[in-house]
Phi, psi and omega in degrees: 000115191065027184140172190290164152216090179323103158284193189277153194278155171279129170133185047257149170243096179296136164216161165265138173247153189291156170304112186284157156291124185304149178303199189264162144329144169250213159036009197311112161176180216281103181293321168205147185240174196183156181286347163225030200187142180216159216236093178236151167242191194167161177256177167289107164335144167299287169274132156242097195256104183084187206257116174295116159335270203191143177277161180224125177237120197218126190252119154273183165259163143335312190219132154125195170239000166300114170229188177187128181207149171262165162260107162229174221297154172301332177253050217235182206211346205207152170174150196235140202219133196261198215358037142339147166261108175319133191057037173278111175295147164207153186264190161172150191218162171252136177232129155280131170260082175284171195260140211188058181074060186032024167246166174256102208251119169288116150301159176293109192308339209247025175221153181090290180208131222289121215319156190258096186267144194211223295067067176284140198320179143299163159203172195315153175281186177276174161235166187314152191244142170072049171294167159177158180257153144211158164105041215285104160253200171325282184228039184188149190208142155256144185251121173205132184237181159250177189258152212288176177289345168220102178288317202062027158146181177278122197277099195287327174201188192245175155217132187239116149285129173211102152244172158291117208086215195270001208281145186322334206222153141315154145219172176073183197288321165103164184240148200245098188281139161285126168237041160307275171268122196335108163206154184210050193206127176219145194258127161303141148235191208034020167287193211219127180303174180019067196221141188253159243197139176203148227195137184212165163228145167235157178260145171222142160231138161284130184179094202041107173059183210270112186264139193239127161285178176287170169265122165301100193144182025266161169232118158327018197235160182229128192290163185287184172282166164212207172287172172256150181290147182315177154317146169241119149115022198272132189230178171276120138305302201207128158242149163223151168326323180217036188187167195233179112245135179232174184204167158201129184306000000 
């Protein structure tokens, strides 16, 4: 009447809003890689709600259903994670975890920002499988394997060890197969017949100098006899009306 006329107010009714997941972690990324293990890093979420934990760091593979994730503490930025497969794509992703009214709140892995991809180096292969010779002459063998069961990484080429007698190990440098294009197979020459022999192979891969498997062998064989080369020097000694001497080296 002429104007508002207010009553007195009801309340007060205290209330609280619920609590949210702090945004994600920022700057997320991979400091060092290495073949079984990476180095990942990260900032402070932008928004923080409630008292930050602990961090979730979850690694997938590219191809496959392999996953994995650590925990580390809310105040720590970097943190490093092992038993990785060499020359492997992996994804990684980061969560900030807080605390909310006793509950533990994930930021959302999949907004803001976008996941981190990776490679772990090479490292040495496994060693080839299923040596073995065949085609066994006088002075010559095939050498022939499989590629070993875990390459680690692109295999560039073999080393074929083959010397003579019983000894455990190899010496010297080795005959060096190219595997640009895939091979696993080397035919030998020059050996000494009826000799016994012995044989091994590595796998090699590259990635700052040369990863060597261990060696597949030894293998065992011994090349056959052949004729021996003629006689030398061969002559007449004596003619006689009905008889000869001959004579030769």
């Amino acid at each position: 009447d002429d104007g508002e006329l207010i009553s007195e107010l009801a309340g007060p009714v205290t209330f609280a809003t619920i609590g949210e997941a702090s945004s994600p972690p920022r700057n997320v990324s991979v400091l060092r890689v290495y073949s079984e293990s990476v180095v990942v890093e990260w900032s402070q979420p932008s928004n923080v709600y409630g008292i930050l934990e602990k961090y979730r760091v979850s690694l997938t593979r590219l191809f496959g259903t392999w996953k994995m994730s650590v925990n580390v503490s809310g105040n720590k930025f970097s943190t490093t994670i092992g038993n990785l497969l060499p020359f492997t794509r992996h994804i990684i992703k980061v969560q900030a975890g807080t605390i909310i009214s006793r509950r533990l709140l994930w930021s959302d892995p999949n907004i803001d920002y976008p996941p981190v991809s990776f490679t772990t180096k090479q490292s040495a292969p496994s060693p080839p499988q299923n040596l073995n010779t065949t085609e066994v002459g006088a002075r010559s063998v095939t050498v022939r394997w499989s590629p070993p069961l875990h390459a680690n990484g692109v295999i560039r080429r073999y080393k074929v060890f083959i010397q003579p007698g019983r000894n455990h190990l190899p010496s010297g440098p080795g005959i060096t197969v190219d595997n640009s294009q895939p091979r696993t197979h080397l035919n030998v020459s020059g050996l000494t017949p009826v000799t016994l022999y012995r044989v091994w192979v590595a796998a090699v891969n590259i990635d700052d100098g040369e990863l060597i498997s261990e060696l597949a062998g030894p293998v065992t064989f011994a090349t056959i006899g052949e004729a021996s080369s003629p006689p030398r020097n061969v002559s007449v000694l004596r003619v006689y009306s009905k008889s000869v001497v001959v004579k030769w080296s």
